[in-house]
N, C-alpha and C positions, 0 to 999 in steps of 0.2 A: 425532543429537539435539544441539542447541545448549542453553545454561546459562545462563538471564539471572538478571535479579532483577527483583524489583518492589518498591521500597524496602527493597533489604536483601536481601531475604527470596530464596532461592534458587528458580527454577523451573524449567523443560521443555519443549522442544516437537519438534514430533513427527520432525523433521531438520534439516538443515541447505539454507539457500539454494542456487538453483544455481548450477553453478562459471559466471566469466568465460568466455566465447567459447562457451558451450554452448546452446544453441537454447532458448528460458525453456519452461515447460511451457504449452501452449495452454488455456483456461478458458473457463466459463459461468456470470458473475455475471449479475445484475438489476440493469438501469440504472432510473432513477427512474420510466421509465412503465410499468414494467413488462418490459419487453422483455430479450429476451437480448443482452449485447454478450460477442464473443467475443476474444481474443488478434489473432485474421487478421483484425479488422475493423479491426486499428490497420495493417496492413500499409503498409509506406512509409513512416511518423510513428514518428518516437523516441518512447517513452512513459519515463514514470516513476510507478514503482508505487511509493506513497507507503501503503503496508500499515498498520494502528495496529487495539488494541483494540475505540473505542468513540469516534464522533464526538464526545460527549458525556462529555468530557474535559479536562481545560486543554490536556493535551500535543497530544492528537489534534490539537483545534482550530486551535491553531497551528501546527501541522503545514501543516497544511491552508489556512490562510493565508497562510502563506509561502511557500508552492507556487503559489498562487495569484498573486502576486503576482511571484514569479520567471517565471509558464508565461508573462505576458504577455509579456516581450521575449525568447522563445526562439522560433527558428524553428522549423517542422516538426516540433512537441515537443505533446504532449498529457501530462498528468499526470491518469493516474487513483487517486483515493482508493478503497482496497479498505478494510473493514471484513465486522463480521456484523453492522452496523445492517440495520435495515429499510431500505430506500429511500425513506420517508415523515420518517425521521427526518432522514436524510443529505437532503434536500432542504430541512427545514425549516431543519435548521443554514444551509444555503449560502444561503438565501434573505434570512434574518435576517441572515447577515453582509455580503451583498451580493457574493458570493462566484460570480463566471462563469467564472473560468480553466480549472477543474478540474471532473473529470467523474467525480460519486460511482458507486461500484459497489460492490452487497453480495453477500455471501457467502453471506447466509440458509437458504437453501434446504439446502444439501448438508454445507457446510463445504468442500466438494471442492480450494476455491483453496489453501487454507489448508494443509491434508493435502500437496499437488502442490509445495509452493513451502518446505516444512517450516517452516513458521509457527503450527501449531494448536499452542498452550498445552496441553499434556499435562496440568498438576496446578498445585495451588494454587487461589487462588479467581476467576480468571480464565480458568480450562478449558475449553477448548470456542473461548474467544478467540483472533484473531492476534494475533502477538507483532508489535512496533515495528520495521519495516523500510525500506529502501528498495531496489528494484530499476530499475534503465536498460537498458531494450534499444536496440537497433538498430532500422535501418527495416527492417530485415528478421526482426528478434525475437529476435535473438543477445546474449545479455545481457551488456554492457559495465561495470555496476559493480552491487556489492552491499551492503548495509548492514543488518546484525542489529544493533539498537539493543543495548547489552547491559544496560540498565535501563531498565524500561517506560517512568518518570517525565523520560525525559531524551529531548532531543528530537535528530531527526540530524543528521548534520555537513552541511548544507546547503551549505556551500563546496567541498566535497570533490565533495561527489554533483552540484553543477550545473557545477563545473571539469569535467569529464567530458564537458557537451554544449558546451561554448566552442568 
């Protein structure tokens, strides 16, 4: 179980990320059409899982733009935005922002990402929610860096997590 806050306020969730060099756990969000996208579909692509609350957010957002903005001059790099939005939501955002880099995926259905990656918000008034992360794997899925925001309201070290794919 990791220990963040959310302005202040102490919270929970349900573990802790997975270590460096350890294989990320494989998943089944909902991409925007619906459809399943799974871990092995990024096989061979660096990803960056850019994890957050609630698209509809200040922090989220900019999360999400900044990633966006970074994925373009990174090779062989996909950044996906995981949340528990719908995929209606997560579409309207990127749309409205003008936002193509990045490739929203929700959680919805299960929570299952969330439980796997120990991200689900245990208690407080965001329960059921991820907590503010960032994950890098390899092109083979081997996860090379990790980031437990440790206050929801604070956004990640984006220097740190894209030194990583240089």
């Amino acid at each position: 179980m990791a220990t963040i806050t959310l302005k202040g306020n102490e919270i929970h969730t349900n573990g802790t990320l997975p270590e460096i060099g350890q294989k990320a756990p494989d998943f089944e969000l909902v991409s925007g059409d619906l459809s399943i996208s799974k871990l092995s579909d990024y096989k061979g692509t660096r990803v960056i899982l850019n994890v957050f609350p609630s698209i509809d957010t200040g922090i989220c957002a900019a999360s999400a733009r900044t990633f966006n903005k970074e994925a373009s001059s990174l090779n062989n790099t996909k950044v996906l935005c995981v949340s528990r939005d719908l995929p209606f939501a997560q579409g309207r955002f990127c749309a409205a922002e003008g936002l193509e880099d990045v490739i929203n995926l929700s959680d919805f259905k299960t929570g299952q990402f969330g439980k796997d990656y120990g991200l689900e918000i245990i208690d407080g008034p965001m329960q059921g929610l991820h907590s503010r992360a960032v994950v890098i794997l390899d092109e083979e899925g081997s996860v090379l860096y990790t980031e437990q925001i440790p206050e929801i309201v604070q956004e990640p070290d984006y220097t740190a997590a894209l030194k990583i794919l240089s």
